[in-house]
VMD Tcl script that draws the C-alpha trace (Angstrom):
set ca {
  {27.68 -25.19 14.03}
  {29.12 -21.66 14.05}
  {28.32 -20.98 10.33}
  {24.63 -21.97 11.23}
  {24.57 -19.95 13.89}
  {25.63 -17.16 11.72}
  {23.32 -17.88 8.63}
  {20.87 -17.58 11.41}
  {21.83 -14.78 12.63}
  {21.43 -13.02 8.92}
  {18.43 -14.49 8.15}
  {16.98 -12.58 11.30}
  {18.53 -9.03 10.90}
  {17.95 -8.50 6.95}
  {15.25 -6.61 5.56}
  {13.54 -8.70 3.29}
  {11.19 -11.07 4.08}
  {13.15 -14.44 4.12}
  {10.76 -18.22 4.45}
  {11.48 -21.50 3.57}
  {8.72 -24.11 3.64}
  {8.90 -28.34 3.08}
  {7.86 -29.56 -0.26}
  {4.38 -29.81 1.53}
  {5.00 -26.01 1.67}
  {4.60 -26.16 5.66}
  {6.38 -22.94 6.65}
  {9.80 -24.42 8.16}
  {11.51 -20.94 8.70}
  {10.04 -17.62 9.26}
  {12.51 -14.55 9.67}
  {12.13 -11.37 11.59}
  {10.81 -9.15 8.52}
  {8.31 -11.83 7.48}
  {6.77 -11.53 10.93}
  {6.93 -7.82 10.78}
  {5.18 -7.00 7.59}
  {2.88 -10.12 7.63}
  {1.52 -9.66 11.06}
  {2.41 -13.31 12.20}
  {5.14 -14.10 14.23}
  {7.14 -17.35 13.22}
  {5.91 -19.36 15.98}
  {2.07 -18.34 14.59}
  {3.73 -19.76 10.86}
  {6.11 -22.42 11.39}
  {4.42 -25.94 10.71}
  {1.37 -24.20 9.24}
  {0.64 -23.75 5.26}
  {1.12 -20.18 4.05}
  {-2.17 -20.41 2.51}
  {-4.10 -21.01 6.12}
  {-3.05 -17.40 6.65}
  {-1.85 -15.28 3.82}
  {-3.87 -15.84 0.49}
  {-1.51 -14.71 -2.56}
  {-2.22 -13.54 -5.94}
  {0.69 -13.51 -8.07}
  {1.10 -10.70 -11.07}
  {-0.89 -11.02 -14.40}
  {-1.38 -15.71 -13.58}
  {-3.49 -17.39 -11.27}
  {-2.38 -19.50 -8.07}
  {-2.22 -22.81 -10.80}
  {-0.06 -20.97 -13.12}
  {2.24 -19.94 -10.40}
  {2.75 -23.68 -9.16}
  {3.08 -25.14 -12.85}
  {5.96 -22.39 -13.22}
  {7.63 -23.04 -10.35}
  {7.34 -26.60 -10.32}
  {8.87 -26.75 -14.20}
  {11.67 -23.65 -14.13}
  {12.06 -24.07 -10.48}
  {11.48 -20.98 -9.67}
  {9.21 -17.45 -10.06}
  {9.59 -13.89 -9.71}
  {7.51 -11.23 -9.86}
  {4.75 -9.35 -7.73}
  {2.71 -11.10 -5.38}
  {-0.83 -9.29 -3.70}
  {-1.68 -10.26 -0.32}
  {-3.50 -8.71 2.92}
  {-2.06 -8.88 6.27}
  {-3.12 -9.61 9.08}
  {-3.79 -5.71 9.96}
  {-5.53 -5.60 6.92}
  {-3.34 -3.82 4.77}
  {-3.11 -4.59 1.18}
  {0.73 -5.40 0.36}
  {2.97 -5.41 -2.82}
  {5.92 -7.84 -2.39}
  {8.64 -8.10 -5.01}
  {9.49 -12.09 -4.23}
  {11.57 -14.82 -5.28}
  {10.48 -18.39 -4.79}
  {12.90 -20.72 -5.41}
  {13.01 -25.22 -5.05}
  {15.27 -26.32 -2.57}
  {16.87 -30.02 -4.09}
  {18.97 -31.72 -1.58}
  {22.60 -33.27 -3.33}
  {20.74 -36.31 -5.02}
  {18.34 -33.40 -6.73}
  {15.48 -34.31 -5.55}
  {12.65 -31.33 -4.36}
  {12.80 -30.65 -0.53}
  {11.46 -27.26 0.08}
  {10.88 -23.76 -1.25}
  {12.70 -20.59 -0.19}
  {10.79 -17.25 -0.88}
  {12.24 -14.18 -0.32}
  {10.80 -10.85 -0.74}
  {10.72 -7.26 -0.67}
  {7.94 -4.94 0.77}
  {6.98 -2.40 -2.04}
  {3.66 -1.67 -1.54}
  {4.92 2.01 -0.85}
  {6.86 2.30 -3.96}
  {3.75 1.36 -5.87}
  {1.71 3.88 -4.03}
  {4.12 6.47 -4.64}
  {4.05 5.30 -8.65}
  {0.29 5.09 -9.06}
  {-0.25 8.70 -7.49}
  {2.91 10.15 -10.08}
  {0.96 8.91 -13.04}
  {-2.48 9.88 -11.82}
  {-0.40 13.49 -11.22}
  {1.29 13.11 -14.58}
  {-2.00 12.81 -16.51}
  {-3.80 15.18 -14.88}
  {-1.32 17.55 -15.63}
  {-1.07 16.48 -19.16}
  {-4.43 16.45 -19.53}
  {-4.84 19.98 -18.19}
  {-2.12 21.10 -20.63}
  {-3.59 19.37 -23.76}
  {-6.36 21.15 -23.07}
  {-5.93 24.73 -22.18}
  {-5.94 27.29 -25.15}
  {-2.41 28.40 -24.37}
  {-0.01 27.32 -26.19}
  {2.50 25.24 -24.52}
  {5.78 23.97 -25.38}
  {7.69 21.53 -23.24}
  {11.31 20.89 -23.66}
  {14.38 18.69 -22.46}
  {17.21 20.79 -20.85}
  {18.59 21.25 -24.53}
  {15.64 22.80 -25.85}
  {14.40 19.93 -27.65}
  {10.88 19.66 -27.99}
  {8.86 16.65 -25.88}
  {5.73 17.95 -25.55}
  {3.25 20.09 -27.62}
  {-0.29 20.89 -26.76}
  {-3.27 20.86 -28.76}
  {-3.82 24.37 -28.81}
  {-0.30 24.51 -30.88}
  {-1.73 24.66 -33.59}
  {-4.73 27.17 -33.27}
  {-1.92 29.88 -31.94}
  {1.20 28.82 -33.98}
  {-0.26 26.89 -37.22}
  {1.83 24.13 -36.89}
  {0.66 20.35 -35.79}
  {1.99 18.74 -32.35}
  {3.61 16.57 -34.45}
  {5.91 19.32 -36.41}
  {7.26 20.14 -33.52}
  {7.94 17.61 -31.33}
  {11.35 16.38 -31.68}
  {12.62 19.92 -33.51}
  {14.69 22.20 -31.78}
  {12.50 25.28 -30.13}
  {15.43 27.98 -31.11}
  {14.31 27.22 -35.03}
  {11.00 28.92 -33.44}
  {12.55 31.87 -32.77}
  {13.12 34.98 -34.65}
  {16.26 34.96 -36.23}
  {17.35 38.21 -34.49}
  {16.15 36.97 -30.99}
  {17.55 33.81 -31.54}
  {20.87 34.91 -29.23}
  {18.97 36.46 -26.56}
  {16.49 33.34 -26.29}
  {18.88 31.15 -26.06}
  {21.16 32.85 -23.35}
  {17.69 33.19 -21.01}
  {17.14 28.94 -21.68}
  {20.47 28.46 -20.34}
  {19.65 30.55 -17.10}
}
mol new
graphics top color blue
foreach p $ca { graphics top sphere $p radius 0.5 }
foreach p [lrange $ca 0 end-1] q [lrange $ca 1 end] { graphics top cylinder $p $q radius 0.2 }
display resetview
């Protein structure tokens, strides 16, 4: 009794979202986070289908797909779409797992689940940064060189090769000291490091 109490106790104070549903997948627990980012509170869930209010789409197969995977490997992971019930489009990282009882036969499902709807927003807008930059770059008739911290060459723009005469291509990969005059070599090198 203690040890339930405690596993209780747990299930309520983590941060991810934490459900377990019958193999009817009627909601049978529903833990503090689930209730925060979903909008329902457990007694709203428990003894209900997910489905009746949260509608899931599961990353890159359909709701079938999902169910034939889980029901042969006995489990999924991956990224799962949904809307809450504020309206706000989600992200969750989640687990779904069987539940078999000691004789092995199927007698739930336990999902668990991490928010990152955030994290995704925060990706998407980097690469819509990172190409326009790159695209500004590629495109301006400077020529510009971009390197790692030892001077290696990662990036080349177009315009390389109007200013310089050599292809993007060249010089990716080279070392942008074998660029450089041989008597400025020393100096160019000293005002990298800095």
């Amino acid at each position: 009794e203690e040890k339930i109490r405690y596993l209780a106790m747990l299930m309520e104070n983590v941060s991810d979202i934490i459900v377990s549903k019958d193999k009817d997948y009627n909601v049978v627990s529903w833990n503090k986070a689930a209730g925060e980012i979903y909008g329902f509170s457990a007694e709203e869930m428990i003894g209900r289908k997910l489905h009746e209010l949260l509608h899931f789409e599961y990353q890159d197969i359909s709701r079938p797909e999902f169910f034939d995977i889980l029901e042969k490997k006995g489990s999924w992971r991956g990224e799962a779409y949904t809307i809450n019930r504020f309206g706000k489009p989600l992200t969750i990282l989640i687990t779904v797992t069987q539940i078999v009882n000691g004789s092995g036969q199927l007698t739930g499902y336990v999902s668990v689940g991490k928010d990152i709807s955030e994290k995704r927003k925060v990706e998407e807008q980097l690469r819509k940064n990172e190409l326009f930059y790159r695209n500004l770059i590629a495109n301006s008739l400077d020529a510009v060189l971009v390197t790692d911290k030892t001077g290696i060459i990662q990036f080349a723009s177009m315009s390389v090769t109007n200013v310089l005469g050599y292809e993007t291509g060249e010089l990716t990969r080279t070392l942008i000291f074998d660029y450089v005059h041989p008597e400025e070599k020393a100096f160019a090198a000293s005002a990298f490091e800095q």
